[in-house]
C-alpha positions as CSV (number, residue, x, y, z in Angstrom):
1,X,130.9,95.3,78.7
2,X,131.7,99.0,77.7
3,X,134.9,101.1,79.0
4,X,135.6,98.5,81.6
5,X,138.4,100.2,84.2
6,X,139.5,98.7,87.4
7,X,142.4,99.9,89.7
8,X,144.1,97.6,92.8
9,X,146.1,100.5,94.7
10,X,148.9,101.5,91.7
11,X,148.1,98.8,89.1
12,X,145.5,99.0,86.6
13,X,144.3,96.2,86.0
14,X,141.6,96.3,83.6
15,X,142.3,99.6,81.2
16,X,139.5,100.9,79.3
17,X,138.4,97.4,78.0
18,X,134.8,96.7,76.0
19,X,133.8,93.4,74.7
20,X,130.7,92.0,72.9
21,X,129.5,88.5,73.3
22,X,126.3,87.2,71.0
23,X,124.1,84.4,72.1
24,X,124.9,80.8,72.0
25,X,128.5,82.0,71.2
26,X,131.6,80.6,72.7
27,X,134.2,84.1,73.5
28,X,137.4,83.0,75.1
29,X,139.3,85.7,76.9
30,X,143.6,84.9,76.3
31,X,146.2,86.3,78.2
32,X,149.5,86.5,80.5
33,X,149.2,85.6,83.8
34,X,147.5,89.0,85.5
35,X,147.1,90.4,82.5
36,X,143.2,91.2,83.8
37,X,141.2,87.9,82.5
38,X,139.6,87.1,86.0
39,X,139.2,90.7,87.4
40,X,137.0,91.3,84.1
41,X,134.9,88.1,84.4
42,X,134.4,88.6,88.6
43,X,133.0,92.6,87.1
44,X,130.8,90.7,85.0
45,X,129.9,88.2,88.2
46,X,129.5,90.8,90.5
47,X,132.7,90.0,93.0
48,X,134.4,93.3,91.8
49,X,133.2,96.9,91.4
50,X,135.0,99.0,88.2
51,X,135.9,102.1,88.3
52,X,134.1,103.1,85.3
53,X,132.0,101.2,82.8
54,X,128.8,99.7,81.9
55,X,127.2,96.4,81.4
56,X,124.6,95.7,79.2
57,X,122.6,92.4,79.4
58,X,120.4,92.0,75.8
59,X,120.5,95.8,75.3
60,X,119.5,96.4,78.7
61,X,122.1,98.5,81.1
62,X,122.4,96.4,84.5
63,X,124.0,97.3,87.6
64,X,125.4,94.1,89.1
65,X,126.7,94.7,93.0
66,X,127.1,90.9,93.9
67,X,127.2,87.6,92.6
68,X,123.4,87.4,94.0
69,X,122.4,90.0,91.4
70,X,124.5,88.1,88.7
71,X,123.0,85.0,89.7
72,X,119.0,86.5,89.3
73,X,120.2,87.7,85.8
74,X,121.4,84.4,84.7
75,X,125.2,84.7,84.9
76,X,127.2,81.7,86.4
77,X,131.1,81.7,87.0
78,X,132.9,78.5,87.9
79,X,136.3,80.1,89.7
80,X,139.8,79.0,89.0
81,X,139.7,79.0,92.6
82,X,136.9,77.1,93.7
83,X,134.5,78.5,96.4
84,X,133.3,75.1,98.3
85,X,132.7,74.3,102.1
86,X,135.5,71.9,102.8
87,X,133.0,70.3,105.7
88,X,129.9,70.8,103.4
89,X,128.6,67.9,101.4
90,X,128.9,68.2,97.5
91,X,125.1,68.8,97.7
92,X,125.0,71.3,100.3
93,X,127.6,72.9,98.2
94,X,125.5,72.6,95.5
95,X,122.2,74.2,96.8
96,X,123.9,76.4,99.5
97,X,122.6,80.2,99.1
98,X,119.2,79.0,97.1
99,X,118.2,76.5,99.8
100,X,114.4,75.3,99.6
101,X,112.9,75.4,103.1
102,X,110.0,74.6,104.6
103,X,109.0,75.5,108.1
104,X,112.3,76.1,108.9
105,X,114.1,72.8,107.6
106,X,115.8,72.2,104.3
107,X,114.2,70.2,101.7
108,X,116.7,68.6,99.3
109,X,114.0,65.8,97.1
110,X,113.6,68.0,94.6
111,X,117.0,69.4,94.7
112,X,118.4,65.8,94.4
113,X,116.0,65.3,91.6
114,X,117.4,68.1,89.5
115,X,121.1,67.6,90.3
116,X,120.9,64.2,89.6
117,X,119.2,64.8,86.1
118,X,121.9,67.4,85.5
119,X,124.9,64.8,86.4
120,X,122.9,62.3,83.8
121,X,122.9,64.4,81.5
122,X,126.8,65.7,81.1
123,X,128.0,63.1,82.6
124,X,129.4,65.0,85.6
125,X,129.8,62.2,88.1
126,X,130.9,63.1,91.4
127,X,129.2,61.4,95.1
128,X,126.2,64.0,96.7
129,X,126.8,62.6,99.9
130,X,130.5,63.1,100.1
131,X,132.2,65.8,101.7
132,X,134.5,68.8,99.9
133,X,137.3,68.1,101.6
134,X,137.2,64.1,100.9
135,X,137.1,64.3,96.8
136,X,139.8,64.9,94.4
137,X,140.3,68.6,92.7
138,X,138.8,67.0,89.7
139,X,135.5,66.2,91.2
140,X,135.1,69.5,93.1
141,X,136.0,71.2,89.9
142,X,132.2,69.2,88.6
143,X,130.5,70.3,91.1
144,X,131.5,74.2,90.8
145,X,129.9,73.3,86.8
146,X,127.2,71.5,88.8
147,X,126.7,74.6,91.3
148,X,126.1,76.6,88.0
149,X,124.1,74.5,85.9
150,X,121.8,74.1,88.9
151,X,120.9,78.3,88.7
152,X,119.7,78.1,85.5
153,X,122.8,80.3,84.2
154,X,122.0,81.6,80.8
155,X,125.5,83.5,80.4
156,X,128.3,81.4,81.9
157,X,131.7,81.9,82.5
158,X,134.3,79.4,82.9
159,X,137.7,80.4,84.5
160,X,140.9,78.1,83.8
161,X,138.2,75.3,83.7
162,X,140.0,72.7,82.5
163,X,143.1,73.3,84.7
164,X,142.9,70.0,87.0
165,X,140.7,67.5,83.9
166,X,142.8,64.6,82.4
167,X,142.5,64.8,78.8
168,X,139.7,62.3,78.7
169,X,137.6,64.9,80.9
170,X,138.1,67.9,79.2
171,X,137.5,66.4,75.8
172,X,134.0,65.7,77.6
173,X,134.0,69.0,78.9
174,X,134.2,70.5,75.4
175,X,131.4,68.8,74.6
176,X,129.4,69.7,77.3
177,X,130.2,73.5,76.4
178,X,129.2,72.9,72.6
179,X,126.4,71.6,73.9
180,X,125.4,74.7,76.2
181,X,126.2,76.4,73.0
182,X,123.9,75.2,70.8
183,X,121.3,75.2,73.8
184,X,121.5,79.3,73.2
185,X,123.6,79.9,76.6
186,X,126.8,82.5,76.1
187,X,130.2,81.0,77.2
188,X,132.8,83.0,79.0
189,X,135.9,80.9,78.3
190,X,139.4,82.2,80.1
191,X,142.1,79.8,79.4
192,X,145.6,79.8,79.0
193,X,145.4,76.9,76.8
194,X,145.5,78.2,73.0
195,X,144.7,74.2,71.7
196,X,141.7,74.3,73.4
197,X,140.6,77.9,72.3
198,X,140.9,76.7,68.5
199,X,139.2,73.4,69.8
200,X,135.9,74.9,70.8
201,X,136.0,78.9,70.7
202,X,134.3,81.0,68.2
203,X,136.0,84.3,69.3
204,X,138.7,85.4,70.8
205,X,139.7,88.4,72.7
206,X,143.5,88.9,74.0
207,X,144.6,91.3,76.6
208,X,147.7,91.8,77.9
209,X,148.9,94.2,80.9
210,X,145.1,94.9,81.4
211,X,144.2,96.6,77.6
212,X,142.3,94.6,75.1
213,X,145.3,94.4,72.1
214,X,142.8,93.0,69.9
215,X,139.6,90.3,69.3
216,X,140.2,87.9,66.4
217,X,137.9,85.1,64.7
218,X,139.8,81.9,66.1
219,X,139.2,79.6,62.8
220,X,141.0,82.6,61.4
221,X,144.1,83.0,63.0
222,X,146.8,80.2,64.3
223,X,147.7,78.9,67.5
224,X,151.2,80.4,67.5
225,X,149.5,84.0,66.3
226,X,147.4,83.9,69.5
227,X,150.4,82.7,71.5
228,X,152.2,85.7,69.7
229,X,149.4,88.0,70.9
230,X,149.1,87.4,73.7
231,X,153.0,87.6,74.7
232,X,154.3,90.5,72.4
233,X,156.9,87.8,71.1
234,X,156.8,84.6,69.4
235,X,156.9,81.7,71.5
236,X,158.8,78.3,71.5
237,X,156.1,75.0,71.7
238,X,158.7,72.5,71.3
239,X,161.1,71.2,74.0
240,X,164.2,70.6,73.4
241,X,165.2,67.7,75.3
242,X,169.0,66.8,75.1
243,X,169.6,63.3,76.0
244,X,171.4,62.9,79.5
245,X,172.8,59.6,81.1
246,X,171.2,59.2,84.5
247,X,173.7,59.2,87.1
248,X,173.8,57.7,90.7
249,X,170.0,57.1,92.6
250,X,169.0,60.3,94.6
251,X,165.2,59.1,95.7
252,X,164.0,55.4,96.1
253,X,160.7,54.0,97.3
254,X,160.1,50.5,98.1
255,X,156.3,49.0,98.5
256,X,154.8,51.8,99.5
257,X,151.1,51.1,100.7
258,X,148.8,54.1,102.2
259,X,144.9,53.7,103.6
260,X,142.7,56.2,103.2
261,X,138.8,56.5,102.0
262,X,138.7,53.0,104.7
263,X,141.3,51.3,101.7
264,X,144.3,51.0,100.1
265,X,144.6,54.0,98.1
266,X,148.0,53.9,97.2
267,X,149.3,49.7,96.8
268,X,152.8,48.2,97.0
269,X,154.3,50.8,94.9
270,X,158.1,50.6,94.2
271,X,160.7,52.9,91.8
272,X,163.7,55.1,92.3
273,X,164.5,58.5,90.6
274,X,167.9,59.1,89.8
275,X,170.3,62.3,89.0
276,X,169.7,64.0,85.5
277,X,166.8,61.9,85.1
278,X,162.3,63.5,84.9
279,X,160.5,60.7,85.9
280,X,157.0,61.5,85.4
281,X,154.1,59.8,86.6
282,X,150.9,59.5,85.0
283,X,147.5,58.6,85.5
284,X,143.9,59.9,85.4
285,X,142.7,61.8,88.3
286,X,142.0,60.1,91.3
287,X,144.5,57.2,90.9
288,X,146.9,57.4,94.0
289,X,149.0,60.2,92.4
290,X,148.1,62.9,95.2
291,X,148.0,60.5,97.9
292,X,151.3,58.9,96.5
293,X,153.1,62.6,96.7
294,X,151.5,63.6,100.0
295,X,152.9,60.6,101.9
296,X,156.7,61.3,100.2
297,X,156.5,64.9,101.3
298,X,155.2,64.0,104.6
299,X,151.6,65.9,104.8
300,X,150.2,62.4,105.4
301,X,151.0,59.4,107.0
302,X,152.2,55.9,104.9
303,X,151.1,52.3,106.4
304,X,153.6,50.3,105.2
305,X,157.1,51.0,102.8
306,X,160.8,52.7,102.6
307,X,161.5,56.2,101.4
308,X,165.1,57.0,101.1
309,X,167.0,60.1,99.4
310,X,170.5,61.1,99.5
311,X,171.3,57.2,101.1
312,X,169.2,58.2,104.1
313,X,166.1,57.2,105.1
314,X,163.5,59.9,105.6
315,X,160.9,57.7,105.8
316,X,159.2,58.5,109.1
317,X,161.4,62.1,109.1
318,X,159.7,65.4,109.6
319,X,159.3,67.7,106.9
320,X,162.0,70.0,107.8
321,X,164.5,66.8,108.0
322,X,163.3,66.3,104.3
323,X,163.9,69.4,103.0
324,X,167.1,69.8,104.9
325,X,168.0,66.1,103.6
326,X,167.4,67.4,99.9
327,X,163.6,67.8,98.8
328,X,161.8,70.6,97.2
329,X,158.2,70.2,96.5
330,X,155.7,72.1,94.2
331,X,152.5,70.9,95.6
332,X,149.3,70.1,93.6
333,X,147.3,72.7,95.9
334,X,149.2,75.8,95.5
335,X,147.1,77.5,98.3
336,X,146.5,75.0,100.8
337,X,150.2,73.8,100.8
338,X,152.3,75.9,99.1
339,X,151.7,79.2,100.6
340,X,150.5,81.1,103.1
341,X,147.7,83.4,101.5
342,X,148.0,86.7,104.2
343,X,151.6,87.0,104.5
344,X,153.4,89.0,102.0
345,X,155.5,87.8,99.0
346,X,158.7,88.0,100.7
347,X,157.6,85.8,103.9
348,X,156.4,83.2,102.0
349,X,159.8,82.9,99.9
350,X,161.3,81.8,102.7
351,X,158.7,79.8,104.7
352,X,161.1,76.7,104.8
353,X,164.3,78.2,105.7
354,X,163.8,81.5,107.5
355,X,165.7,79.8,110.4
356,X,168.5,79.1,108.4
357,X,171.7,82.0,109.7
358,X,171.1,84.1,105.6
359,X,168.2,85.3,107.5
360,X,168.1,85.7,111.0
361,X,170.9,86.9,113.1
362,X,170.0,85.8,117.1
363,X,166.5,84.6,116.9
364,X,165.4,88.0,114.9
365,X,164.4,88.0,111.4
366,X,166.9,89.6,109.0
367,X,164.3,91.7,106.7
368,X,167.1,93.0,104.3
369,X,168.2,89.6,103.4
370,X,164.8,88.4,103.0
371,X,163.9,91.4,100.7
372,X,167.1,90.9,98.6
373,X,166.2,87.2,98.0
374,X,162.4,88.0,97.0
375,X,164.0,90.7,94.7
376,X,166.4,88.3,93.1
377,X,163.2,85.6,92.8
378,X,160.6,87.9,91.7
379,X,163.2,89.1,88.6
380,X,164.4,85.9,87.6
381,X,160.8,84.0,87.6
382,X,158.6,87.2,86.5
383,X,156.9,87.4,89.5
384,X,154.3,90.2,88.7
385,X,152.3,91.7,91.4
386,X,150.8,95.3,92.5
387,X,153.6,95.6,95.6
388,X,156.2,93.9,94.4
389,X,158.0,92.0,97.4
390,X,155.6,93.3,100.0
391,X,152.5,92.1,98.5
392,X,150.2,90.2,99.7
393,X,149.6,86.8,98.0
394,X,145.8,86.9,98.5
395,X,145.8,89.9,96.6
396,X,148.4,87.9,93.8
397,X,146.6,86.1,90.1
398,X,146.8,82.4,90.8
399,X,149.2,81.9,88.1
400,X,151.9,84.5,89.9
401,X,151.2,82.4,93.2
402,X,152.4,79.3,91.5
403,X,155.5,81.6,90.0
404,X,156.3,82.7,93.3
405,X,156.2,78.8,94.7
406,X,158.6,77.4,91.6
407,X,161.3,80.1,92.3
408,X,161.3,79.1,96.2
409,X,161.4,75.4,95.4
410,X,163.8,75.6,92.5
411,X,166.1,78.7,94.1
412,X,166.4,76.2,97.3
413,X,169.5,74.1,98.3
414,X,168.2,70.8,96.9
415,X,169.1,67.4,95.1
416,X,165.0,65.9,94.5
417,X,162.2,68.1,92.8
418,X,158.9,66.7,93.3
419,X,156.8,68.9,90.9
420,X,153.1,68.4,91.0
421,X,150.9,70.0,88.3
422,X,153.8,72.7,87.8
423,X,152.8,74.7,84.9
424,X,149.0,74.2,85.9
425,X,147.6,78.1,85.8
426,X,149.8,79.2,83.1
427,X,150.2,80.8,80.2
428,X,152.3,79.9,76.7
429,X,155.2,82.1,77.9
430,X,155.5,80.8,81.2
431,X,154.8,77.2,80.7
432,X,157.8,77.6,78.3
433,X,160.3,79.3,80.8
434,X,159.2,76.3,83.5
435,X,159.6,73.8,80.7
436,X,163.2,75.4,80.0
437,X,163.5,75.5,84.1
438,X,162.6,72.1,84.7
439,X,165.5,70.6,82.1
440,X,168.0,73.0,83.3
441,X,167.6,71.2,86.7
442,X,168.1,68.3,85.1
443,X,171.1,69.2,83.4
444,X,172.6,70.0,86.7
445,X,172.0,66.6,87.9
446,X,169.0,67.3,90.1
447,X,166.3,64.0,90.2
448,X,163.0,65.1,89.2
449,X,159.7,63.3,90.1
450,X,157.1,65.2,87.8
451,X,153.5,64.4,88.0
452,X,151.2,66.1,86.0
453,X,147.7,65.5,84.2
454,X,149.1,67.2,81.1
455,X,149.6,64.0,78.9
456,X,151.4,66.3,76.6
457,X,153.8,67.3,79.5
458,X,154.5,63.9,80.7
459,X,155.2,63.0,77.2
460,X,157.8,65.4,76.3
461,X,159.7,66.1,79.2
462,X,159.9,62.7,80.8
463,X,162.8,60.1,80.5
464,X,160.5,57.4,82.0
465,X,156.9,57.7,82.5
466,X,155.3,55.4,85.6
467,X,151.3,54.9,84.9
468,X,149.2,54.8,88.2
469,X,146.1,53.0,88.0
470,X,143.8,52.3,91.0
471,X,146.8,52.7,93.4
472,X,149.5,50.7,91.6
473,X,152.1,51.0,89.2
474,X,150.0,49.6,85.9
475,X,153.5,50.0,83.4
476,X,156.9,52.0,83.3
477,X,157.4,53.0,80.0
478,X,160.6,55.0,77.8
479,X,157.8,57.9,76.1
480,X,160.4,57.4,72.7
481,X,158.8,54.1,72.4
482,X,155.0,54.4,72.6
483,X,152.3,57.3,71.4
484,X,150.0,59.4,73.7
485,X,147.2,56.5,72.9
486,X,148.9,53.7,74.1
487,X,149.8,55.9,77.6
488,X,145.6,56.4,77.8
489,X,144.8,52.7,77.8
490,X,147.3,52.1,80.5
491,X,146.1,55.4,82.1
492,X,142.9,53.7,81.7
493,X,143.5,50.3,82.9
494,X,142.9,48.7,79.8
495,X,146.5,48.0,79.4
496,X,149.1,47.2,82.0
497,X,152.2,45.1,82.9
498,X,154.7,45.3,79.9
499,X,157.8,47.6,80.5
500,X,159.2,49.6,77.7
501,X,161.5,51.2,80.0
């Protein structure tokens, strides 16, 4: 890619940028939230016209005006984002857009035949017969590799891929990408995650604020100079955790049970949070967690249990009583629940208390107000976007949508945090600031319920650490006293019961 330039309305968001990618290399693209990662990659994939450049596919100039075109030259892109059919099947998913017909009627043998090799073969296990909108974020993130895999992609690119894996799935998924590498395909790899980019990356390119800064061999340069790159400062990878006695019970739950899938997906499950206290739950993806956290923030119905906060019980409230009793919520699907994706930044700021007298005044929407508070939010969290308060979120990096949901959540009146997947999306400076964040809350005597497939995470900023397993509560467990292999087997199942609480 040569002279790359792309403009959104007043921001530039790719500035004159040219990289070089060899075959059966891995090239990982670093950077800040919006600093132009994705908007280079969907140039390359066909989703995005520049304003000037040129691509060149093995020394051949090629003009790519859809993802159809990128598709026929053998580039694949599994999105950040993914692009499924909620009410579509995994394999209609899969084949939809290179159907095989015949007579006017889909044929899916073969197409089962060759998806089913493909799941053999990198062990990317996910039901063909079950629908989108039925299987975990883990799952649908297989079959966008799946989707991919099944085009015969010779060049392909891998957004944020390992944003929703456990640890055991992305250490597979590393694999599976060395693999593709020594197959002679070219990987694309945009993370945020510098570990992994020394784990599996041969080179490294790092822009920031839309100009390529510089492109570095990874075995030749440290984690913390990448981080330092890709930032313009050096950055802090250690918490600092003061310890904090835990004051009086905010949030208790008492045998929770929820159905769903036509069983008990979430089983008998009791524990209390209390103030100045993370208590993080862990667990490998598909375990109860999301179920668990939908039911306490009231997006789905629980069969059988008690949910109290603040002395009350909320447990059959609304989800306006919630909030109002105390709750804040950063949910696990930023754009599904946690914003509305065609109003502006300001609106969704406020979506749970734009009834609340700061801004209305007799039933009509008080729009200085609500610009003053996006103002404040967008400042203090680094919101960055092309409109500033008026943008809208559609047209926001995911990574700025999930900054935009954690200064709403944090900035409101509340007493319980429930923070699901909070840093997932971003990079070494901001998982820093929300690191820093989530302990200040904590120091102010706020109860925090943190769940999060980052091991890591759970490790270091957790008081107590509950393990889900198949529904239940497998151990509760103080993370001073045990290692980040003894949390696997219990994340695993092959250990459960004991309390080192």
């Amino acid at each position: 890619m040569k002279h790359i330039t792309k403009v959104f309305g007043t921001l530039i968001a790719n500035d004159d940028v040219s990289i070089a990618i060899k075959p059966g290399e891995i090239y990982a693209l670093l950077g800040e939230n919006g600093a132009g990662k994705s908007t280079l990659m969907s140039i390359l994939f066909g989703l995005y016209r520049p304003e000037s450049g040129e691509i060149f596919i093995d020394g051949e100039h090629v003009e790519i005006h859809n993802p159809n075109d990128a598709n026929r030259i053998g580039i694949g892109m599994v999105h950040q984002h993914f692009k499924l059919v909620d009410t579509f099947t995994v394999l209609e998913n899969i084949i939809l857009g290179v159907e095989d017909v015949k007579h006017g009627i889909l044929q899916y043998d073969e197409a089962v035949k060759k998806i089913t090799n493909l799941i053999q073969t990198y062990q990317l296990n996910v039901d063909l017969n079950a629908y989108i909108k039925d299987i975990t974020v883990g799952q649908q993130q297989r079959v966008e590799i799946l989707k991919m895999l099944y085009r015969d992609s010779d060049i392909l690119i891998f957004d944020e891929p390992t944003a929703v894996l456990t640890p055991q799935e992305i250490h597979e998924l590393i694999n599976i990408i060395k693999g593709f590498a020594k197959e002679g395909k070219t990987i694309i790899l945009i993370t945020h995650k510098l570990n992994e980019i020394k784990a599996v990356a041969d080179t490294c390119t790092v822009l920031r604020r839309g100009k390529a800064i510089g492109t570095v061999k990874v075995s030749d340069v440290s984690v913390e100079k990448m981080a330092e790159m890709m930032v313009g400062r050096e950055v802090l990878f250690t918490v600092e955790k003061e310890d904090l006695t835990p004051g009086e019970n905010i949030f208790k739950v008492e045998n929770l049970s929820i159905e769903g899938r036509g069983k008990k997906v979430v089983k008998d499950v009791s524990f209390e949070v209390r103030q100045n206290e993370i208590v993080g739950i862990a667990g490998i993806d598909g375990n109860g967690q999301t179920e668990l956290i939908h039911a306490l923030a009231g997006l789905i119905p629980l069969h059988h249990g008690t949910v109290v906060l603040n002395g009350k019980d909320i447990t059959k409230a609304s989800i306006r009583h919630k909030y109002e009793t105390g709750m804040s919520h950063i949910p696990e699907d930023r754009q599904k629940h946690g914003v509305i994706m065609d109003f502006d930044l300001q609106s969704n700021l406020i979506l749970q208390n734009f009834y609340q007298s700061q801004y209305q005044k007799n039933k009509f929407l008080r729009f200085d107000a609500i610009l003053e508070n996006a103002n404040t939010l967008i400042e203090q969290f680094d919101i960055r976007s092309e409109g500033g308060a008026k943008t809208i979120l559609r047209s926001m990096s995911g990574g700025n949508q999930q900054k935009a949901i954690l200064g709403r959540e944090m900035a409101r009146e509340h007493d319980l945090l429930i923070a699901v997947q909070p840093t997932r999306g971003l990079d070494v400076g901001a998982i820093e600031y929300i690191h820093s964040q989530l302990l200040a809350e904590r120091r102010r005597g706020k109860a925090i319920l943190l769940v999060s497939l980052e091991i890591e995470e759970v490790m270091n900023l957790s008081d107590r650490i509950l393990v889900m397993y198949e529904g239940e509560i497998v151990g509760e467990l103080n993370p001073k006293e045990i290692t980040v292999n003894e949390l696997g087997l219990y994340m695993s199942g092959a250990k459960r019961g004991a309390s080192h609480a």
